[in-house]
C-alpha positions as CSV (number, residue, x, y, z in Angstrom):
1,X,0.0,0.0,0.0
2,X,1.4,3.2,-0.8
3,X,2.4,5.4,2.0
4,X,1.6,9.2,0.2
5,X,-0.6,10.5,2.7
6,X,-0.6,13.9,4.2
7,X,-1.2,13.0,8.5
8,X,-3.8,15.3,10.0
9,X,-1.6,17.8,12.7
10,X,-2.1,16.1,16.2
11,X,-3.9,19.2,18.2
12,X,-2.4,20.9,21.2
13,X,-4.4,21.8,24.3
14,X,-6.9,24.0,23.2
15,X,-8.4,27.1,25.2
16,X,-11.6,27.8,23.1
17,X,-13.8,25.9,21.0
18,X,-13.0,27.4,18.1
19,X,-9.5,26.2,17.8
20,X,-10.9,22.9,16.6
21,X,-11.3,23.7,12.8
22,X,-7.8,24.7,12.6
23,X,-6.9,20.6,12.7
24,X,-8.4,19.7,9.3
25,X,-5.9,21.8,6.8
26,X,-5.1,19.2,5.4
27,X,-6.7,16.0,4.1
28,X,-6.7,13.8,7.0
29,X,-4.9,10.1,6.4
30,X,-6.7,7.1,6.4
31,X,-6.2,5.5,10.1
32,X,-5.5,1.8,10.1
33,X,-8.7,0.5,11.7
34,X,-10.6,2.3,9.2
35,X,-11.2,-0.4,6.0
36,X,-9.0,0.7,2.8
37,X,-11.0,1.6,-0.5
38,X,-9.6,-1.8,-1.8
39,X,-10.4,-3.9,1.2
40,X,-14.1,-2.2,1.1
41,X,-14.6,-2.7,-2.4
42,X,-13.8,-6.4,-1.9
43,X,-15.9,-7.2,0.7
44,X,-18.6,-5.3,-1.7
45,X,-17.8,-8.1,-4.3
46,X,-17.7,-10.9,-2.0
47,X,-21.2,-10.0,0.0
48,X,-22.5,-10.1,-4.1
49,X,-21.2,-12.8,-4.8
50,X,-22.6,-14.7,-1.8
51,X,-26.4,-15.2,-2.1
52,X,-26.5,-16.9,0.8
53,X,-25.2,-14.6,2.9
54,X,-27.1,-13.0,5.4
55,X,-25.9,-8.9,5.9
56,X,-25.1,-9.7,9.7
57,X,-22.7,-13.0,8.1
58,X,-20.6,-11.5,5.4
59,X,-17.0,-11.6,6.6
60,X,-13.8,-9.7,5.3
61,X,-12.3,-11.0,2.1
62,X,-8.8,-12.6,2.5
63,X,-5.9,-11.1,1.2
64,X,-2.5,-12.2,0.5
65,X,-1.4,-11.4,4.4
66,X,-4.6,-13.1,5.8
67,X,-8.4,-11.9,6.5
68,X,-8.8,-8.0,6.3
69,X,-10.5,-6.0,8.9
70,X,-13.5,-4.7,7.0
71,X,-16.0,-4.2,10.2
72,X,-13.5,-3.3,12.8
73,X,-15.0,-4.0,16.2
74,X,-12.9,-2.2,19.2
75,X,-11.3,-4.3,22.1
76,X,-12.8,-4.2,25.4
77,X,-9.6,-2.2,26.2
78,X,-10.0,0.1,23.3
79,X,-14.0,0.8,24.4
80,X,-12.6,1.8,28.2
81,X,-10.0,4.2,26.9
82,X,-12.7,5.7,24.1
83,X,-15.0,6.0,28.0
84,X,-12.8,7.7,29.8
85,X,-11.5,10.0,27.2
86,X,-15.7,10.8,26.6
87,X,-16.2,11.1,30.1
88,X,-12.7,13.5,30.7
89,X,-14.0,15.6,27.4
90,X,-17.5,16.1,29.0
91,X,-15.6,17.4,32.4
92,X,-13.8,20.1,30.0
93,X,-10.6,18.0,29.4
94,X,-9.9,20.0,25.3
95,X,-7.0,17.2,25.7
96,X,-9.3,14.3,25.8
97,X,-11.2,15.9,23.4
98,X,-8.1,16.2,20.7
99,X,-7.4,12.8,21.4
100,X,-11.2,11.8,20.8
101,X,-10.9,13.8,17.6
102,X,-7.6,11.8,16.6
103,X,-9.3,8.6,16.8
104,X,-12.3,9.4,14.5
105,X,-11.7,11.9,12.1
106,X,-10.6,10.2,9.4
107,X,-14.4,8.2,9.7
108,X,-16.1,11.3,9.5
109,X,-13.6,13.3,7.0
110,X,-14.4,10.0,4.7
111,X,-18.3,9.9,5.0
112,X,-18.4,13.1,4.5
113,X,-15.6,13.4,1.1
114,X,-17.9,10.5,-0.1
115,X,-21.1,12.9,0.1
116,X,-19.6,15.8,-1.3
117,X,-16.6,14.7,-3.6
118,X,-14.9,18.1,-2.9
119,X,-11.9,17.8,-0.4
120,X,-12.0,21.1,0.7
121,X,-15.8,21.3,1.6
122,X,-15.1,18.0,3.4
123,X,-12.6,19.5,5.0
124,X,-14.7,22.4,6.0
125,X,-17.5,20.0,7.2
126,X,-15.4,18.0,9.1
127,X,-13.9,20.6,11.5
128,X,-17.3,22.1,12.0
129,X,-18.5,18.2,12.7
130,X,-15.8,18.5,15.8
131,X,-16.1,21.9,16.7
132,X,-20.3,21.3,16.9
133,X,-19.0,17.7,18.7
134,X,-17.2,19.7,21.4
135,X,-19.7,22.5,22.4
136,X,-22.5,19.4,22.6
137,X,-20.0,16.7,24.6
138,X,-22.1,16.9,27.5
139,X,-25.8,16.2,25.3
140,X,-23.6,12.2,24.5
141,X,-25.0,9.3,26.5
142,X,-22.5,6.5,27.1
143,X,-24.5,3.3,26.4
144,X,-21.6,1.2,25.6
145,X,-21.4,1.7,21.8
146,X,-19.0,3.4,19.9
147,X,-18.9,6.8,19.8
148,X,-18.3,7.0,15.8
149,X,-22.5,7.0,15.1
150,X,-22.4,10.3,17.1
151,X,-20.1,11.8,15.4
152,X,-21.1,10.6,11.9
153,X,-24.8,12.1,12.8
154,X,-23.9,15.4,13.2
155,X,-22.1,15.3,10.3
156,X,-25.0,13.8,8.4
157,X,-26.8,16.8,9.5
158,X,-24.6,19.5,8.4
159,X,-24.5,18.2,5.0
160,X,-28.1,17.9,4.9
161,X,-28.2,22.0,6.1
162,X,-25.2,22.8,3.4
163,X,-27.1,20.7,0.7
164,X,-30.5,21.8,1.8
165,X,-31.3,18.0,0.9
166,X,-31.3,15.2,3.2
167,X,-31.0,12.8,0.9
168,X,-27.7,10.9,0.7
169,X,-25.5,11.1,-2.4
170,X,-22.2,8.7,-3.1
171,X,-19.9,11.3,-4.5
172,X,-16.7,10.0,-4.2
173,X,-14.3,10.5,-7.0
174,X,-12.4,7.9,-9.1
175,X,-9.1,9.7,-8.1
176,X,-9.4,9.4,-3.8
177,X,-10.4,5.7,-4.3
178,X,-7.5,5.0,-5.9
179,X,-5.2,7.4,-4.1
180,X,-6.0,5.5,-1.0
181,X,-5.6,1.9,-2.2
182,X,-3.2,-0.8,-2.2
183,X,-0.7,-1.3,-5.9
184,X,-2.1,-4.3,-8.1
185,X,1.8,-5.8,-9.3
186,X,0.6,-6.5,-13.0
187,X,-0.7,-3.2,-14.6
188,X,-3.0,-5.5,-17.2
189,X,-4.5,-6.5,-13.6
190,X,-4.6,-3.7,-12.2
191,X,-6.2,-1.8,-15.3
192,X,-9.0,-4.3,-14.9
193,X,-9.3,-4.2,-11.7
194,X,-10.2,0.0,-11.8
195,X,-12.6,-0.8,-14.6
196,X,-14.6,-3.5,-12.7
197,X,-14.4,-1.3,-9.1
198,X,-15.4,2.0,-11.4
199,X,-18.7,-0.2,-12.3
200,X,-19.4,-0.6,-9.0
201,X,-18.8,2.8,-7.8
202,X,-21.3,3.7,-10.8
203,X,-23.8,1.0,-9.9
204,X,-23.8,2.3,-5.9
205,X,-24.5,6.0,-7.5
206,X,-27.4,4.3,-9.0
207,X,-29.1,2.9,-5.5
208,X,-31.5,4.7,-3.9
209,X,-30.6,7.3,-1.2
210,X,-31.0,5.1,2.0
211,X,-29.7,2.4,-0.1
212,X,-26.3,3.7,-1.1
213,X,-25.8,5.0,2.8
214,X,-26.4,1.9,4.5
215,X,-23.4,0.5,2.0
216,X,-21.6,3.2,2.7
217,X,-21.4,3.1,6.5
218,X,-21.2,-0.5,6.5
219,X,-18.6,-1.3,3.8
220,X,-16.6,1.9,3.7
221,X,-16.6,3.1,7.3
222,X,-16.9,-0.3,8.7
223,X,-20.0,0.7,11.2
224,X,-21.8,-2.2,13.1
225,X,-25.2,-3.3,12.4
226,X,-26.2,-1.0,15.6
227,X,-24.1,2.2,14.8
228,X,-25.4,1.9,10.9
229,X,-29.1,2.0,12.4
230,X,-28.1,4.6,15.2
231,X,-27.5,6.9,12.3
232,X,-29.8,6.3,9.6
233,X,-32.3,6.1,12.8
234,X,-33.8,2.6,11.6
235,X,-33.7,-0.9,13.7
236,X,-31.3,-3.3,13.4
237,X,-33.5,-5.7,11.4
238,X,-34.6,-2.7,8.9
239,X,-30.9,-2.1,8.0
240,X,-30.6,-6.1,7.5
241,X,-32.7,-5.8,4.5
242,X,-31.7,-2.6,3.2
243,X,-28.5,-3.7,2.9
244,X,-29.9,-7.0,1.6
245,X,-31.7,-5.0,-1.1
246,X,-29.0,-2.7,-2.0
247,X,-26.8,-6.0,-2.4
248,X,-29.7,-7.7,-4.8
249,X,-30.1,-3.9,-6.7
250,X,-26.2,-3.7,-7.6
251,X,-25.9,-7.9,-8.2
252,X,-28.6,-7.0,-11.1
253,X,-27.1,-3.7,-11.9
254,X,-23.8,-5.5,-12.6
255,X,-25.3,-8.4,-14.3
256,X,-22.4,-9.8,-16.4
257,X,-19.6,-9.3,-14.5
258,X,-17.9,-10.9,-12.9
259,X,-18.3,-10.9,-9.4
């Protein structure tokens, strides 16, 4: 996997709120728990290819250095430290905060790139996602589930106030998928390999709005069943089918290929 990518600045101690949208300037990297464009597309292929499957069961494809993380899931130690950094935040802590903000910006800056397709609106949209996080730490409930759905919401909701639409779009351009993922050795391979994800990107645009998010936030920011529904504000078993639909709508979208 290439290693270009520009690291978001870690943030000092801050002393007002509105230091926080000084720490997206630059396009934020990719963290590792977050699933790669290539390892998301691939578990897009393999949950197509899998009729069987139910949306709960598909797994991560395997690559050549073992199963990829597609649905990261944080340790019981991780959860604790995410807790007490929440709970440090909401007693004023800007240092729990910008550690908080280290952990999860690169889910947000993502969801929100792949609304908008414009890096430096999602850059925009991201820093006011943590600066509208920060003044409303104390409104978060700790109920034992990651704290990613939260912040992903209020990012939802600013896009839908900037696009006065709250419809969901998948934007994301050719160029940041590829930017982000892993070098194919052959070129004839890897030729065909843009081609057939470029089909699928195309055949995703084509789903209907709550459709194309649920594959969004489960595929390419890795959300739980839980989280997906936290922020689409459905049940569990309604964002089972939708993302059993949206599975069956691309399968016939992308009737013969290969898959």
């Amino acid at each position: 996997m290439r290693s270009n990518r520009t690291s978001a600045r870690r943030p000092a101690p801050v002393s007002a709120p509105r230091t926080i949208p000084a720490m997206v300037s630059v396009p934020p990297a990719l963290a590792p728990s977050l699933p790669t464009w290539r390892a998301a597309l691939d578990a897009i292929w393999a949950s197509l290819a899998n009729d069987s499957a139910a949306p709960s069961q598909v797994g991560p494809p395997t690559g050549p250095l073992g199963p990829r993380r597609v649905h990261p899931e944080r340790d019981a130690a991780d959860q604790a430290r995410i807790a007490a950094l929440v709970e440090l935040a909401q007693g004023g802590d800007k240092e729990a905060f910008a550690q908080l903000y280290d952990s999860y910006v690169d889910t947000v800056f993502r969801y929100v790139l792949v609304r908008v397709a414009n890096r430096s609106l999602a850059e925009d949209l991201t820093s006011e996602t943590f600066l509208r996080a920060m003044r409303r730490i104390d409104s978060f409930t700790w109920q034992g589930k990651d704290i990613a759905a939260w912040f992903v919401t209020i990012a939802r909701n600013l896009i839908a106030d900037h696009v006065k639409s709250a419809k969901f779009r998948f934007e994301v351009a050719t160029a940041d998928m590829r930017d982000a993922d892993e070098r194919v050795d052959a070129p004839d391979t890897e030729v065909l390999t843009r081609l057939r994800d470029e089909r699928l990107v195309e055949a995703i645009k084509g789903l209907g709005p709550d459709q194309a998010e649920c594959i969004t936030l489960r595929f390419l920011q890795g959300l739980s069943l839980a989280d997906t529904a936290k922020v689409i504000g459905k049940s569990e078993g309604a964002v089972k089918q939708l993302q059993l639909r949206a599975t069956r709508a691309l399968r016939k979208s992308l009737e013969g290929v290969e898959l």
